[in-house]
C-alpha positions as a printed Julia matrix, in Angstrom:
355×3 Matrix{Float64}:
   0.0    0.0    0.0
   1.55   3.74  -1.14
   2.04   5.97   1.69
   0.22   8.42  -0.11
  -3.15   5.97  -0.68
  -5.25   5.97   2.13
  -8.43   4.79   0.1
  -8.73   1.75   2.34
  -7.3    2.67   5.56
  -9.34   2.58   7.47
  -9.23   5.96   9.35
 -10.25   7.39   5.92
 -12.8    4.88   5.34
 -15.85   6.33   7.77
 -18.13   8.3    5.59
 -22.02   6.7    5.63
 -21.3    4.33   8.99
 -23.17   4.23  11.5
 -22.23   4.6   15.09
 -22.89   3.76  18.54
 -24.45   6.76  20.44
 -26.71   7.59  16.51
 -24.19   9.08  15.64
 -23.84   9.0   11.6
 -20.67  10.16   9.83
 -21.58  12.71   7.14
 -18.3   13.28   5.34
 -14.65  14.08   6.11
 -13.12  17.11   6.89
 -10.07  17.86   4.51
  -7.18  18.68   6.1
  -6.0   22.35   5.93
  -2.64  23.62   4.17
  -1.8   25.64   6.87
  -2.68  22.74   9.59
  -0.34  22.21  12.66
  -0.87  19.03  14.32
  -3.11  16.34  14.26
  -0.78  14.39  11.63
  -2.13  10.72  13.24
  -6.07  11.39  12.98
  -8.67  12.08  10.2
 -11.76  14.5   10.95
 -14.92  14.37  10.04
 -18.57  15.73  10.39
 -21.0   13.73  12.37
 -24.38  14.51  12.89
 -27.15  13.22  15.44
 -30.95  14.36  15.67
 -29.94  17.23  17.86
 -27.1   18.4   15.54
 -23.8   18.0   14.3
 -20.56  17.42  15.72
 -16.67  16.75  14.6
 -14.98  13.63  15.11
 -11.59  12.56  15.32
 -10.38   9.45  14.2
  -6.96   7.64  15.44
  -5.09   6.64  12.23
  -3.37   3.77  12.87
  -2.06   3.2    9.85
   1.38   5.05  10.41
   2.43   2.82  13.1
   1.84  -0.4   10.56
   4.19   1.76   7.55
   7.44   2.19  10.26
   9.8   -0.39  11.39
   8.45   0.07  14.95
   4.83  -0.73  14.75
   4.55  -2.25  18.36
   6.08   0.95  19.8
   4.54   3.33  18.0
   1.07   1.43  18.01
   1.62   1.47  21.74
   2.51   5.06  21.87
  -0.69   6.1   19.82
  -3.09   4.35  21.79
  -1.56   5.47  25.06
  -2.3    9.04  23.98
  -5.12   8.42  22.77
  -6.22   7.06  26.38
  -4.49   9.42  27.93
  -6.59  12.45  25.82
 -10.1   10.52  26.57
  -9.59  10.83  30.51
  -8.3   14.4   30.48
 -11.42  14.78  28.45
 -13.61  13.29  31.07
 -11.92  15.14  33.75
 -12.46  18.47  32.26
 -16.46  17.66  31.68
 -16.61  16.31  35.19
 -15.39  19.77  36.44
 -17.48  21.51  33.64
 -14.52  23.56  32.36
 -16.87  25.22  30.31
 -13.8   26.97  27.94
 -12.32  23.71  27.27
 -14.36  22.0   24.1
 -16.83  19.61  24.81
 -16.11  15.95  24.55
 -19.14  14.1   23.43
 -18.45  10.68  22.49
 -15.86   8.37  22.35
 -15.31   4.71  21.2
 -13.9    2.37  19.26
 -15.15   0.32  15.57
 -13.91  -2.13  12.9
 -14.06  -1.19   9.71
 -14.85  -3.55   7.15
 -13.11  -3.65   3.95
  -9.87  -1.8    5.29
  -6.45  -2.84   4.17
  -4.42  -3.72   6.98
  -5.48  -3.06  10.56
  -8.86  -2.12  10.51
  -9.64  -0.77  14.23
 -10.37   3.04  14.44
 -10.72   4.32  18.01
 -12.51   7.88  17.74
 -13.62  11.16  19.72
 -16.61  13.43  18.97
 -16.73  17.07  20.2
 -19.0   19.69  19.7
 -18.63  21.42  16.49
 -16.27  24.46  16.43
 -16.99  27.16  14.14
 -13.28  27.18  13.1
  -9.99  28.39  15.06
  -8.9   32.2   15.31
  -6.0   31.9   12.72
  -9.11  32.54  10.18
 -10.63  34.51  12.38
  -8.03  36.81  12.26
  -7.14  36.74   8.96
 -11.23  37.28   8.08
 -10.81  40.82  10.22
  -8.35  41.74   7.84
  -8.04  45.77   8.13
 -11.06  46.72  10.21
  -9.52  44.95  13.5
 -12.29  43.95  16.12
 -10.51  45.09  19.86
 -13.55  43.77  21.38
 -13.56  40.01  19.76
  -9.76  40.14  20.13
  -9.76  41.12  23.99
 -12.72  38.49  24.44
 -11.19  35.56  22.91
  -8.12  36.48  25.27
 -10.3   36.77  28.23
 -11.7   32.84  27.06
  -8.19  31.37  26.48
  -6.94  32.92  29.65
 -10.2   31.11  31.25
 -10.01  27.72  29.65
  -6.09  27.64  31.51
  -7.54  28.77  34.37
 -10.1   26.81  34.81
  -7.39  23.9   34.17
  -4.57  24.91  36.22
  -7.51  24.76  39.27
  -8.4   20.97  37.86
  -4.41  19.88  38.15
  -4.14  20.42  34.16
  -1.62  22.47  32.11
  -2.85  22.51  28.32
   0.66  22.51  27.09
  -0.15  23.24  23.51
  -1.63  26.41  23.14
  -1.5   28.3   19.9
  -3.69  29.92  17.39
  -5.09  26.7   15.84
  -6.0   25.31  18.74
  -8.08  28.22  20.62
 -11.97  27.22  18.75
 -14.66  29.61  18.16
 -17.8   29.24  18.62
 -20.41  31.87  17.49
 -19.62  35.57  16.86
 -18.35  35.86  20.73
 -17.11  32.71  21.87
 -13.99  31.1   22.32
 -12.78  27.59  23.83
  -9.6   25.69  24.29
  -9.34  22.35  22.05
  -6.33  19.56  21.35
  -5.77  18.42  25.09
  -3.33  15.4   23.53
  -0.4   17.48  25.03
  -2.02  18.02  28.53
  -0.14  17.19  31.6
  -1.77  16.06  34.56
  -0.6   16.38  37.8
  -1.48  13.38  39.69
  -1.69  10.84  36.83
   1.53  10.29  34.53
   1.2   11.19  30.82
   2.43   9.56  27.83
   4.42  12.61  26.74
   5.82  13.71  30.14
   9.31  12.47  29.23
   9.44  14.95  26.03
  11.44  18.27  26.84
   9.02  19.91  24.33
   5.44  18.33  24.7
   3.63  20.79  22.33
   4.33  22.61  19.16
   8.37  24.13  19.05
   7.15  26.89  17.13
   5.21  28.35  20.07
   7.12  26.45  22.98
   8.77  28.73  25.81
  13.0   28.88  25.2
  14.05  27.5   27.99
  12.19  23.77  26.87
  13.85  25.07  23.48
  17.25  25.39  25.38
  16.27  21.73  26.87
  16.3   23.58  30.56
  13.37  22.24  31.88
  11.94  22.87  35.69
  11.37  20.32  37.46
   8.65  21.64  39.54
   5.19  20.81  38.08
   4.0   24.21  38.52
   6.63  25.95  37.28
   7.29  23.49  33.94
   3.63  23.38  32.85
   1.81  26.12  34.26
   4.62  28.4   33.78
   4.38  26.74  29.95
   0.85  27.58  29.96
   1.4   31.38  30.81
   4.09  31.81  28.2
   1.56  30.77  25.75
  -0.92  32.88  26.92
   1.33  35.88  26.59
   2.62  34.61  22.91
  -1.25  34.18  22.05
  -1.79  38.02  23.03
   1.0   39.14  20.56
  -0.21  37.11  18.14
  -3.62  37.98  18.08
  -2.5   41.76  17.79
   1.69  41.72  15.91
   0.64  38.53  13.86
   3.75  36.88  15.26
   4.45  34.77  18.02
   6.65  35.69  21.42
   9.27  32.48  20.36
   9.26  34.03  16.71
   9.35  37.69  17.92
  12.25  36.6   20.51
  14.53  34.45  18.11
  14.58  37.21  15.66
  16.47  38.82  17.51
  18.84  36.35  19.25
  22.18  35.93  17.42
  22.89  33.46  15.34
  25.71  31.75  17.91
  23.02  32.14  20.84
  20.15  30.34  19.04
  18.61  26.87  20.55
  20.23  24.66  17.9
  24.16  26.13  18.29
  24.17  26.84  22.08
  26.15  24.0   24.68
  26.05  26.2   27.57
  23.61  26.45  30.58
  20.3   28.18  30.32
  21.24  30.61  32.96
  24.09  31.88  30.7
  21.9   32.51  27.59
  19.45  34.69  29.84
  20.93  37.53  29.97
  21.12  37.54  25.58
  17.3   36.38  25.76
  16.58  39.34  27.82
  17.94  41.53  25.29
  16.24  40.17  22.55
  12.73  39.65  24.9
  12.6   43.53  25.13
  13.54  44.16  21.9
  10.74  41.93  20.9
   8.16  43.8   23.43
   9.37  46.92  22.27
   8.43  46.08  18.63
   4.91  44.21  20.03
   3.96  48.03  21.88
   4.85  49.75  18.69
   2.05  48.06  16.79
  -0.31  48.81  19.8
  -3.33  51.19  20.31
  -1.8   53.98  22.67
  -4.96  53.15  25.28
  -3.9   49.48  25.26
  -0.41  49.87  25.61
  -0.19  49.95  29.74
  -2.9   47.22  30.03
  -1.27  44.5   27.44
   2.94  45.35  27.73
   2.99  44.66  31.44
   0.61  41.82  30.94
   3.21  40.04  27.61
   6.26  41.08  29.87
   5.03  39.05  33.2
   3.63  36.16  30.73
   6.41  35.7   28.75
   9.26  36.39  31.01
  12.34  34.6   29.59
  12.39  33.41  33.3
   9.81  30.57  33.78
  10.43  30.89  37.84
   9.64  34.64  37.45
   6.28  34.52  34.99
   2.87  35.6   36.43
   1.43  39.31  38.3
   3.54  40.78  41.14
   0.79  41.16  43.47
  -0.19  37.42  43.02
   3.63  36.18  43.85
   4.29  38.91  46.49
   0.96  37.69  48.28
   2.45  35.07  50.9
   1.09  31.15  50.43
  -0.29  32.04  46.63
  -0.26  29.89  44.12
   2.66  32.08  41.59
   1.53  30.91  38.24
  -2.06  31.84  38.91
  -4.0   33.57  36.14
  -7.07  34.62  38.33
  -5.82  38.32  37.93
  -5.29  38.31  33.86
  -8.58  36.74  33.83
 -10.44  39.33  35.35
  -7.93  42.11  33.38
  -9.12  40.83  30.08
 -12.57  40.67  30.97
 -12.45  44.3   31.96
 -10.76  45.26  28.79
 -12.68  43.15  26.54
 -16.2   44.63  28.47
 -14.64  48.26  27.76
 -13.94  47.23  24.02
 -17.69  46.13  23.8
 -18.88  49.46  24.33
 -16.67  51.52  21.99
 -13.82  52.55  24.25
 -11.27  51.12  22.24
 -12.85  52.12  18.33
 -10.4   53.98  16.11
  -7.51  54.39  18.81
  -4.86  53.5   16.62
């Protein structure tokens, strides 16, 4: 079978069945040229008499083409596991800005090549992810949708950081909309749980590089919990904010301005010693982030990136949380509430034509 022909593998092979739960498959979702992620499943559209939903399917068909296929067949299948009970902890805390998991199971599919067990999750159907949101706004830039997804993404990690969780992966594609004012946190197959071991916890750089924190991209990693993944989490939260208003991400907007000798991939030394060069290149990159900026949104949002995204992953997260004694330091109960003020002000015209 070609690499390239997945006409009966049986991942691909879904449309028209019927599944447990009435669930029928309607047709598959093509994968996007710009997609990050999600290279081992297949989506689709599934619908029900009270509506539609997506599902993902587990394609095991990669492990069967490498010369590993026990290990990586393991490996798939322990994420996969390891996603469904995140999953079910999140609903049975009703983390209402982390996307709904509706279903799950597992099928045979007749007629497939090969293996032909699928295992599968269905989740409430997204509207799409902000990267097209974004790009739809084009020139006439919406502060208040902006500030509101923030306030939503900040929420979903909140409400998962409270639950033991640290999302891990967050970046544009994976922060969902739903409706013209509604945001929620999807992709929790890079979550780390506190009190349960993860498939991926041995990986210096669980989620996406391109958005990852430098020091996992320096291979310094914490080993507090706290201060590895929630520290993680606030990074990303910070890099999210610059996107959503520079178009570029804090790693991007950072390594732009790290010399070449000081990059991830050429430096031996300690993480401590390429700090100070990363601070350099952090400002720089702030600087260029506040220049883009709406002069009334400049002393909200520049503090906000600078404790976020400190270089420092023992020093991210607001001064008046880590100077209060016995607090939690990575908590994002204040940003929470910041964004929802700002986003509330956006909503009624404080923040139209201030550019």
């Amino acid at each position: 079978m070609s690499s390239r022909d997945v006409s009966r593998v049986a991942a691909h092979m879904l449309t028209g069945l019927e599944l447990p739960g009435g669930w029928l498959v309607v047709e598959k979702v093509e994968r996007a040229k710009d997609a990050t992620g999600g290279n081992f499943s297949v989506g689709y559209i599934v619908e029900r008499k009270r509506g539609k939903a997506f599902l993902k399917a587990l394609d095991y068909s990669f492990a069967f083409s490498s010369d590993n296929t026990a290990q990586i067949l393991e490996a798939m299948t322990s994420a996969h596991n390891f996603e469904v009970e995140v999953l079910g902890h999140c609903a049975q805390r009703r983390m209402d800005r982390i996307v709904l998991a509706l279903d799950q199971g597992e099928l045979v599919v007749d007629g497939a090549e090969g293996f032909g067990n699928v295992s599968y999750l269905i989740f409430e159907l997204a509207d799409g992810d902000i990267r097209h949101a974004l790009a739809s706004i084009g020139a006439a830039f919406d502060y208040a949708w902006t500030l509101r997804m923030l306030h939503h993404a900040a929420g979903g990690l909140w409400q998962m950081h409270r639950g033991g969780l640290a999302h891990q992966d967050l970046k544009p594609s994976n922060v969902l909309t739903f409706g013209p004012a509604s945001s929620k946190l999807g992709d929790l197959g890079r979550a780390s749980r506190r009190d349960v071991a993860a498939p991926h916890d041995g990986l210096t750089c669980a989620g996406d590089p391109q958005y990852a924190p430098p020091e996992l991209l320096y291979r310094h990693v914490p080993k507090d919990w706290a201060a590895r993944r929630q520290a993680c989490d606030m990074y990303l939260l910070g890099s999210l904010a610059m996107f959503a208003f520079s178009g570029a991400s804090a790693t991007a907007a950072i390594l732009a301005y790290v010399p070449d000798a000081q990059r991830p991939q050429n430096w031996a030394d300690s993480y401590s010693a390429v700090l100070p060069h990363l601070r350099v290149a952090f400002a720089r990159a702030v600087d260029e982030f506040e220049s883009g900026l709406p002069v009334a949104l400049v002393s909200e949002l520049v503090p906000m990136v600078r404790q976020l995204c400190d270089p420092d992953p023992t020093l991210r997260g607001h001064p008046r949380t880590r100077a209060m004694r016995n607090a939690t330091p990575f908590s994002l109960e204040r940003y929470v509430s910041q964004l929802d003020l700002l986003a509330r002000r956006a909503e009624i015209g404080l923040y139209r034509d201030v550019a």
